[in-house]
C-alpha positions as CSV (number, residue, x, y, z in Angstrom):
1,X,122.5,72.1,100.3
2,X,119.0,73.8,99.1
3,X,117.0,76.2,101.1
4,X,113.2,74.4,101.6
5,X,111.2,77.5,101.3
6,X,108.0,77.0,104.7
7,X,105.0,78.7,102.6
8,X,103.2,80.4,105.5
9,X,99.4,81.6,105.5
10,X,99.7,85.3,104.0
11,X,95.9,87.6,105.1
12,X,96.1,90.9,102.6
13,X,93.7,93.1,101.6
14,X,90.5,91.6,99.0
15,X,90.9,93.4,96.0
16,X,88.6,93.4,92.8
17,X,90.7,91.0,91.6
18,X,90.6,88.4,93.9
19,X,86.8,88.5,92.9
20,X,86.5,85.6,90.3
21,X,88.8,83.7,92.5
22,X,86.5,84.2,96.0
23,X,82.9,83.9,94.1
24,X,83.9,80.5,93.0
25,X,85.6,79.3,96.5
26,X,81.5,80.9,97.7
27,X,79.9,79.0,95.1
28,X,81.3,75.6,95.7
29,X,80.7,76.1,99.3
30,X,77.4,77.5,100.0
31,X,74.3,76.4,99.0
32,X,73.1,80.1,99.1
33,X,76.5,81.8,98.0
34,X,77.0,85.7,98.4
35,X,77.2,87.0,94.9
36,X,79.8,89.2,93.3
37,X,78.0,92.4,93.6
38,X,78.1,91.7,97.7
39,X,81.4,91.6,97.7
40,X,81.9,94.4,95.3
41,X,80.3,96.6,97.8
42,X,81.8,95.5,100.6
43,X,85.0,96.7,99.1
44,X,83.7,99.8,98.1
45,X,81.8,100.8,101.3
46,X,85.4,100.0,103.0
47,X,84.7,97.0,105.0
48,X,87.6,95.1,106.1
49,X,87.9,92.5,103.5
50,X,90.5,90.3,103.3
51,X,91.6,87.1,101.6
52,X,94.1,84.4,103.1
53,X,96.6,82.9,100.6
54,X,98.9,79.6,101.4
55,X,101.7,78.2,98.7
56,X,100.0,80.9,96.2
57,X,96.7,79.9,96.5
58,X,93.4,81.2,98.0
59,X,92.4,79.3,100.5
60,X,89.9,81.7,101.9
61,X,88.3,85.1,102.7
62,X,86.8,87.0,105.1
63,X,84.6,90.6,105.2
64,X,84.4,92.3,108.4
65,X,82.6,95.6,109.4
66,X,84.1,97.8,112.3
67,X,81.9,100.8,114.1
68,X,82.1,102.3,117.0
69,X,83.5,99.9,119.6
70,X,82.0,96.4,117.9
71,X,83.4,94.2,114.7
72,X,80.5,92.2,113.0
73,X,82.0,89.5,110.9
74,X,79.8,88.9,108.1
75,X,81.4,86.0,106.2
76,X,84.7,84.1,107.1
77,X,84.8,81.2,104.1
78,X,87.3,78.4,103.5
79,X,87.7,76.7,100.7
80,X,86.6,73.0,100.9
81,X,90.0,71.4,99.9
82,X,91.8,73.8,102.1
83,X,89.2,73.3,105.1
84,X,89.8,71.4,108.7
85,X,93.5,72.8,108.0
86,X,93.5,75.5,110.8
87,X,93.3,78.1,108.2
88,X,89.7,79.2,109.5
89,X,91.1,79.6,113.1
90,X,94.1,81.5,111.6
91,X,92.4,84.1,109.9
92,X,89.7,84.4,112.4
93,X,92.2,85.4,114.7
94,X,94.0,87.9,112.2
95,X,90.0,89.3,112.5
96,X,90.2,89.5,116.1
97,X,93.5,90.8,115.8
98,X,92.4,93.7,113.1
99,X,89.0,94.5,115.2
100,X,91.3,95.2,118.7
101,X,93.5,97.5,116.7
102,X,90.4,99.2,115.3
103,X,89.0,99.5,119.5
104,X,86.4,96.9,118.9
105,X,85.5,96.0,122.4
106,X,83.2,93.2,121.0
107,X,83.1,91.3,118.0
108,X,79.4,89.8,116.4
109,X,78.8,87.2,114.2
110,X,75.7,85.0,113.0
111,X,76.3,81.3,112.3
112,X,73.7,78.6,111.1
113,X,72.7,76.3,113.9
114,X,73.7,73.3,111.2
115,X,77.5,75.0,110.9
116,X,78.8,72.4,113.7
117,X,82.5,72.9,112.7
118,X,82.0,76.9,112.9
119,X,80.3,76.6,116.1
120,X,83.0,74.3,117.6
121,X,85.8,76.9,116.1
122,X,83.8,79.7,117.4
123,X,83.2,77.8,121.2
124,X,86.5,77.2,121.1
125,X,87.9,80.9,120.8
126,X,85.2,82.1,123.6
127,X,82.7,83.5,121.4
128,X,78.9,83.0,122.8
129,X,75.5,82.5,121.7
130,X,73.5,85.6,122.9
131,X,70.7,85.3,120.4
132,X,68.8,84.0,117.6
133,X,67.3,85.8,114.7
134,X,64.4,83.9,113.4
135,X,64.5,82.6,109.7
136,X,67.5,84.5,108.8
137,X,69.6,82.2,106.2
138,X,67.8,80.9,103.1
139,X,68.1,76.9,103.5
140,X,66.7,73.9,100.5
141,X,63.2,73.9,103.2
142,X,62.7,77.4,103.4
143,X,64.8,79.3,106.3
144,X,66.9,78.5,109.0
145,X,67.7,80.7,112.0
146,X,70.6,82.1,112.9
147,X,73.2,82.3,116.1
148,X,73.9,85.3,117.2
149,X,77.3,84.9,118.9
150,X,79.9,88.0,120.4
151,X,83.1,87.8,122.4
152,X,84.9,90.5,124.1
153,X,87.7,91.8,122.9
C-alpha cells in the first residue's frame, strides 16, 4: 500500500524570489498590474507580504500593511487557473489571522466596484463598504472608484 501525499495550501513569507513568479500571475490578471518595483518595496519597507503555494505552485499573493491597531490590505491576487478554488478565502483569512496577532482591531481594504467575486468574498467574511474614494483605480475609460471596505477584528 502507497501513502497518497494531500498537498495542502502552504502561506510563507514573499521573497525576492518569488518576484518573477508573482509579476507574471499580476500581469495576466490585471489590466493595470502592480509592477515589480512595488512589490520590491513592499518587501523592503517590511510589509507583510506573503505568497500562497498549493502542489508546488504559486497560486497567489498578498501584501498587507499593519499600524497601530488597523491592517490595510493592499493587494490579495489569485492566479486565474487557480481562482474560484477557495484559495482567495483561505489566504484572506491567514490575513485576518496575521493582522489579530499583530492587534489590528480593524482591517481596510479598497475593491473596484466591477470586482463582483471580491465583493461577494469580502460580504461574505463581514467586511463593509464605509466609503468610496473617487477615481482611484486606472480602468480602459479613464478611472474607476474605489470601495472602501473594513471589518473588525
Amino acid at each position: 500500500m502507497s501513502a497518497r501525499l494531500d498537498p495542502r495550501p502552504l502561506t510563507r513569507d514573499m521573497c525576492r524570489g518569488d518576484l518573477a513568479d508573482v509579476i507574471e500571475v499580476e500581469r495576466r490578471i490585471y489590466d493595470f498590474p502592480w509592477t515589480e518595483g512595488n512589490f520590491r518595496d513592499a518587501i523592503e519597507a517590511g510589509y507583510h507580504a506573503s505568497v500562497l503555494e498549493f502542489d508546488r505552485h504559486l497560486v497567489g499573493y498578498r501584501v498587507m500593511m499593519i499600524g497601530p491597531g488597523e491592517a490595510h490590505l493592499l493587494n490579495l491576487s489569485i492566479a486565474h487557473a487557480w481562482q474560484r478554488r477557495g484559495f482567495g478565502r483561505h489566504l484572506l483569512l491567514a490575513s485576518m489571522r496575521e493582522a489579530r496577532l499583530a492587534a489590528a482591531l480593524t482591517m481596510f481594504l479598497e475593491v473596484r466596484p466591477s470586482n463582483a467575486p471580491g465583493i461577494a468574498l469580502y460580504g461574505d467574511l463581514g467586511f463593509r463598504q464605509v466609503g468610496v474614494r473617487k477615481g482611484y483605480y486606472p480602468a480602459a475609460d479613464g478611472r474607476e472608484d474605489a470601495w472602501v471596505m473594513s471589518l473588525p477584528l
